[in-house]
N, C-alpha and C positions, 0 to 999 in steps of 0.2 A: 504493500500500500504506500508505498514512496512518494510514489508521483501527486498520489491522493493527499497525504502527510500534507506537501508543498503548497498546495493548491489551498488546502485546509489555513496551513498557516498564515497566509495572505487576507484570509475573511478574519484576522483577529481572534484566532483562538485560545482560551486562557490555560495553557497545561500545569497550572500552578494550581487550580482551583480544588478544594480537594472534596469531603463531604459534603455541603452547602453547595448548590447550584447557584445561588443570587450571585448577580452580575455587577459588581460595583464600580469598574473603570468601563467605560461604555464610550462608543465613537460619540461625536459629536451629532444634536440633535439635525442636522441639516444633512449630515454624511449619507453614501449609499454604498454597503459594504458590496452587494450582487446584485448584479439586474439580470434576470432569466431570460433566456432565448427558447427554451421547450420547456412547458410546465405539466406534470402530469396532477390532475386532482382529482383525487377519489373521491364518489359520493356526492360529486356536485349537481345533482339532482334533490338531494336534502334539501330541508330546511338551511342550515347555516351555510351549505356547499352552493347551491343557486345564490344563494345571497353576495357571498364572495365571490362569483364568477360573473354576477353582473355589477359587480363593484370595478373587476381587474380587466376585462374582455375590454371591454371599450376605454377603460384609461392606458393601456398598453397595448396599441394597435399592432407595434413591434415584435410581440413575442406570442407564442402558439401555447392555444391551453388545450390541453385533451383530458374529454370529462369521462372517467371511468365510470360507470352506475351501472349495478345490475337490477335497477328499476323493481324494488322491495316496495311492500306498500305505500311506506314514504316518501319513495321516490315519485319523484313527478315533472316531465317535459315541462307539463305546462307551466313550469315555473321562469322556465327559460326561454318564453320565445321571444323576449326582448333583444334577445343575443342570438339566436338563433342561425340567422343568416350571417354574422361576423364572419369575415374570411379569417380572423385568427382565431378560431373557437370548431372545435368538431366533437362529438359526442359516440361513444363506444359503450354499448352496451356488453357487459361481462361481467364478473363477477372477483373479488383482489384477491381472493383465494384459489384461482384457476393459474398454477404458475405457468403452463406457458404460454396462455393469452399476457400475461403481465410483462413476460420474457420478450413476447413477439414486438407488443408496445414501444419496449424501452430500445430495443433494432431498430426501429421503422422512423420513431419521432426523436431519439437524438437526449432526451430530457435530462435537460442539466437541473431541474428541480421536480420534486414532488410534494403535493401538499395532502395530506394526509387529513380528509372527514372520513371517509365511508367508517359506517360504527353501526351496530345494532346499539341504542341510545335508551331506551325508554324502562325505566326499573322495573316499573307495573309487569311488564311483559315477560322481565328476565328472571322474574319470579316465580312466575307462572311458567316458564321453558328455560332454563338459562342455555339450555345445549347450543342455539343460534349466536349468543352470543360469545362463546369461545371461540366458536367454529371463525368468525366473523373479525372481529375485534383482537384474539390474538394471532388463530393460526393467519388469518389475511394482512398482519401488521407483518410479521414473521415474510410471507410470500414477499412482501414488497419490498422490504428491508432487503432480502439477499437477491433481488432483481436488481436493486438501487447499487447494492455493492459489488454485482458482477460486471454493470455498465459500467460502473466509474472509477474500477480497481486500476485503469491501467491510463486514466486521463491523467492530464495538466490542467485544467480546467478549473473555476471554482464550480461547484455543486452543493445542492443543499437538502436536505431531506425535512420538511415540516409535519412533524405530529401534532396535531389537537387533542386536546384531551377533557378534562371535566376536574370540577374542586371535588367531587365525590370521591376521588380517590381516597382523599386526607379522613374521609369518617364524620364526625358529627362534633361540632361546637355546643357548648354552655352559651347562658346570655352573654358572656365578653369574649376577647382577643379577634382573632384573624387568624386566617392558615397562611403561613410563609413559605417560600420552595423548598427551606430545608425542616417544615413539619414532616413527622414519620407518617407512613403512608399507614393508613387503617382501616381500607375499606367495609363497608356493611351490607352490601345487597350482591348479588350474582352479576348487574352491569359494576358495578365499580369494580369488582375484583376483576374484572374481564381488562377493564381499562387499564386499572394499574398496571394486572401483566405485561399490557402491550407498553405503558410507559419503560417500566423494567426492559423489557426486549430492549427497546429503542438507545436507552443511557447501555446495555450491554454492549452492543454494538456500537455505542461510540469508544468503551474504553478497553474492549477487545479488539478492534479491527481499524481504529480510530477513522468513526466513522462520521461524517460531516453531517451533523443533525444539528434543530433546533427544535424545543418544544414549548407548549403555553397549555395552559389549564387557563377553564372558565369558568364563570358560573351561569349562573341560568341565563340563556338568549328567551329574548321577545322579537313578537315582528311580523312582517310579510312573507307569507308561505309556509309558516308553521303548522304540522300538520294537527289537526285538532282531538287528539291523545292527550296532547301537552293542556297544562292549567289554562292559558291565558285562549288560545282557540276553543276548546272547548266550552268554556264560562260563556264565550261572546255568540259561540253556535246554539248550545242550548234558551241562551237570552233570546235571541233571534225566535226558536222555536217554538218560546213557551214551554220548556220542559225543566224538571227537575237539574239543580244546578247540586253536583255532590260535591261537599268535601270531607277530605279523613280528619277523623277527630274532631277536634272543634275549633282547624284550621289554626293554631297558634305553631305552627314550623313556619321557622324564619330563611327567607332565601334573600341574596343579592342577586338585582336584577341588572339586563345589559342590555341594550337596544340591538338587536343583530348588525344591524351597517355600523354603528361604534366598532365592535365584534370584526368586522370584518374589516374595517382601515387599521385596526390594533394587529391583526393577522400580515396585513398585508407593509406595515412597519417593522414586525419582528421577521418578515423572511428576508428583505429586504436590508436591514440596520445590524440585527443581533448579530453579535460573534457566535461562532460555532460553539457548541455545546453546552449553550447557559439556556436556560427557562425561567419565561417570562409568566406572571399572575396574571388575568386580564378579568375584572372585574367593574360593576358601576357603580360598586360603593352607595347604593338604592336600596338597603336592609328594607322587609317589608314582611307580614307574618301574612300565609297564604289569607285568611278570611280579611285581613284589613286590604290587599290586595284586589280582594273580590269584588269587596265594596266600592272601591277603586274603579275598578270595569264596566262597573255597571252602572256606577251616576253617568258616566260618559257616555255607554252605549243609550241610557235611556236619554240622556241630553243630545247626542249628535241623531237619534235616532225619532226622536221626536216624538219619544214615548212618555203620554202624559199620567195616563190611567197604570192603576195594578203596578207599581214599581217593580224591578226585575230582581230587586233583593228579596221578594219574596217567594222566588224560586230555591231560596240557598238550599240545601237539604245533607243535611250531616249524617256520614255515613262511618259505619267503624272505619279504622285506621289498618293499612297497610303493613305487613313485619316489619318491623326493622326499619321505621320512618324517622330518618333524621332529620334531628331536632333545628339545628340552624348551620345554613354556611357563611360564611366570609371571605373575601381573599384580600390581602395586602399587596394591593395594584401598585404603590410607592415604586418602587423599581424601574419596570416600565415607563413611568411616569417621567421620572428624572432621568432613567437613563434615555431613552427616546425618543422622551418629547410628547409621548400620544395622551391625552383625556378625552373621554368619552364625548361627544359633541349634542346629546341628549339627557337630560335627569329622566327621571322618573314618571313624569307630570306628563312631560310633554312628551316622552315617548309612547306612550299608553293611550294620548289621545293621536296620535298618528297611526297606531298600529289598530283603535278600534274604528277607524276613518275607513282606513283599508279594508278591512271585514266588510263593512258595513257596505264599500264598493265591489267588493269581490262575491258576492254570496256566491255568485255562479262559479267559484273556483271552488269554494269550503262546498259545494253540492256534488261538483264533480268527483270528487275524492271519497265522500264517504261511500264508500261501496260495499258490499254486505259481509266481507272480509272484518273489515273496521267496526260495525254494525254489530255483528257478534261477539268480536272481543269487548266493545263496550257493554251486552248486554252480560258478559262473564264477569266482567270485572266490578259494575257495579248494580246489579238488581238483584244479587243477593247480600248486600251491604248493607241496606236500608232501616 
C-alpha cells in the first residue's frame, strides 16, 4: 500500500493520533483537501442519499456520481428526478453486497471516492428481523471496503472512502453531557450493533491496511423524502388522514434533530476538508422529547394546512414502548464546527415548518410509497400496541 500511504499522506493524515479520533489541528476553514472526479454513492435512492445527491449533482457539474440502490422499500427514483437527466449523475441498480457487480463498478467508473448510505436504518424493523441488517450494513460495508482497497492499492492518486453512520452507536444518555468521538461504543438495539460493526470494519481497515477513510455519525435527519416509518413522516401522514397518531410510552425520549440539506453540506465539507482518518459528530444541537416534538408538527400542519376544527393533537394515541428505547441522544458537533467551519443553516423552528410545507405539497409522493408492503409492517408494528 505505498503508493496509497503517499497519496494518503498528502490529504493530511494525522499518524500520531492514537485512541480519540477528534480532530484538533484541522486545514483551514476555506481549504479543499480532495475534489472527486468519480464518486460512487450507495443508497442514494434513500432518504438522506437522494438528498445529498441533489445537493452535489448539480453543484459539481465536473465530477461523475454513480448511484448504487438496490431499490429496498425505501428506496425510491422518485426522489430523484430533479437530477435525473444530469449528464454527471447515472443510476445502477444492485445491491453493495453482490461483490462482483461492486468489482465490475469500480473497473468501469474509475472512482476515486465512495460515499457510503446504503444501511438497513430503521430499529423498529431490526427488531422484529435483525438478519437484513447484518447481511446489509456489515457484510455490504465489508464488500465495499475490499473493492475500494483492491482499486486503489496500486494508485498515486488521493482517494477517499466516506462512511455515514448514526449517534446510536454510543447507547443511550441520562438528562446531561453529549457523546464525543472518543465515547465507548455501547450499542442497544440489532441496527446499532449492525452499524457499529461496520464502523469497526471501516477504522480496521484504516489501521491494518492504512486505509484512506473518513467517517461522521449523526443524529436524527428531518426533511424531504423521508420515508414515513420515521416519526416526523409519519405524524404528518397520519394528521393528513385523520388516523391515530402512536407514540411509545409517553413520548418523553429525547432526540437531537438535523434538517437533512444541513446533513448533507456537513457531508459534503467532511469529504471534501477532513484529513484522512478523523471522525466528525454532525449534529443540530435541537434536543426535543418525541411528544413535545409532536406537538410541534402539528400546530404547523394544522396552521399551514388550514385546519381549523378537531385539532390534530387529538389524534396522539400512546402506545407501549419499544425494547430497548433509548432514553436521549446528543452529539458534541464542537469539532466540526471549529474545525471546518460548517453550522447547520436551519434550527428547529424553521426547519419543521419547511419540511411540513413539503408534505403538505407532496401528498402524491407520501401516497405513492405506501404500498401494502409498508401497510403491513405498520399494521405489525403498531395495532397491537394500543
Amino acid at each position: 500500500m505505498r503508493q496509497l500511504k503517499s497519496a494518503r499522506e498528502s490529504q493530511s493524515r494525522n499518524p500520531e493520533r492514537p485512541e480519540s479520533y477528534t480532530v484538533r489541528v484541522a486545514p483551514t476553514k476555506e481549504s479543499i483537501l480532495f475534489s472527486p472526479r468519480s464518486v460512487l454513492v450507495t443508497g442514494g435512492a434513500g432518504f438522506i442519499g437522494s438528498n445529498y445527491l441533489r445537493y452535489v449533482v448539480p453543484r459539481y457539474p465536473e465530477t461523475r456520481f454513480v448511484n448504487l440502490d438496490a431499490l429496498t422499500y425505501a428506496g425510491n427514483l422518485g426522489n430523484l428526478t430533479a437530477i435525473e437527466s444530469a449528464d454527471n449523475y447515472s443510476f445502477v441498480r444492485g445491491d453493495i453486497t453482490d461483490a462482483t457487480l461492486v468489482a465490475s463498478l469500480f473497473a468501469s467508473h474509475a472512482f476515486d471516492a465512495v460515499v457510503h448510505f446504503a444501511a438497513e436504518s430503521h430499529v423498529d424493523r431490526s427488531i422484529l428481523d435483525p438478519t437484513a441488517f447484518v447481511t446489509t450494513n456489515v457484510h455490504g460495508t465489508l464488500v465495499l471496503l475490499q473493492a475500494a482497497r483492491d482499486a486503489w492499492k496500486s494508485t498515486s492518486l488521493p482517494v477517499r472512502f466516506h462512511h455515514i453512520s448514526t449517534d446510536e452507536v454510543f447507547g443511550s444518555l441520562g438528562y446531561e453531557g453529549e457523546f464525543r468521538v472518543d465515547t465507548p461504543y455501547n450499542p442497544r438495539s440489532p441496527y446499532a450493533a449492525s452499524k457499529a460493526a461496520a464502523d469497526h470494519l471501516v477504522r480496521a481497515f484504516g489501521t491494518t491496511y492504512d486505509f484512506p477513510y473518513v467517517l461522521t455519525n449523526t443524529s436524527n435527519n428531518y426533511g424531504p423524502f423521508q420515508f414515513p416509518e420515521k416519526l416526523i413522516p409519519l405524524v404528518l401522514r397520519n394528521a393528513a388522514s385523520r388516523l391515530p397518531i402512536p407514540i411509545y410510552g409517553k413520548g418523553e425520549n429525547v432526540r437531537d434533530w438535523l434538517f437533512v440539506e444541513d446533513h448533507c453540506e456537513a457531508l459534503d465539507t467532511v469529504l471534501r476538508r477532513a484529513p484522512l482518518q478523523s471522525t466528525y459528530l454532525i449534529g443540530g444541537s435541537e434536543e426535543v422529547s418525541n411528544i413535545d416534538l409532536v406537538h410541534q408538527l402539528l400546530s404547523l400542519f394544522d396552521e399551514l394546512a388550514g385546519r381549523n376544527e378537531e385539532p390534530s393533537t387529538d389524534l396522539i394515541t400512546f402506545v407501549s414502548d419499544r425494547p430497548g428505547h433509548d432514553f436521549r441522544y446528543a452529539l458534541d458537533s464542537t469539532p466540526i464546527r471549529d474545525d471546518l467551519g460548517w453550522t447547520p443553516r436551519h434550527d428547529l423552528k424553521s426547519g419543521l415548518r419547511k419540511t411540513v410545507a413539503w408534505y403538505l405539497e407532496n401528498q402524491e409522493w407520501l401516497d405513492g410509497i405506501l404500498n401494502q408492503e409498508y401497510l403491513s409492517y405498520y399494521d405489525t408494528q403498531y395495532s397491537e400496541r394500543g
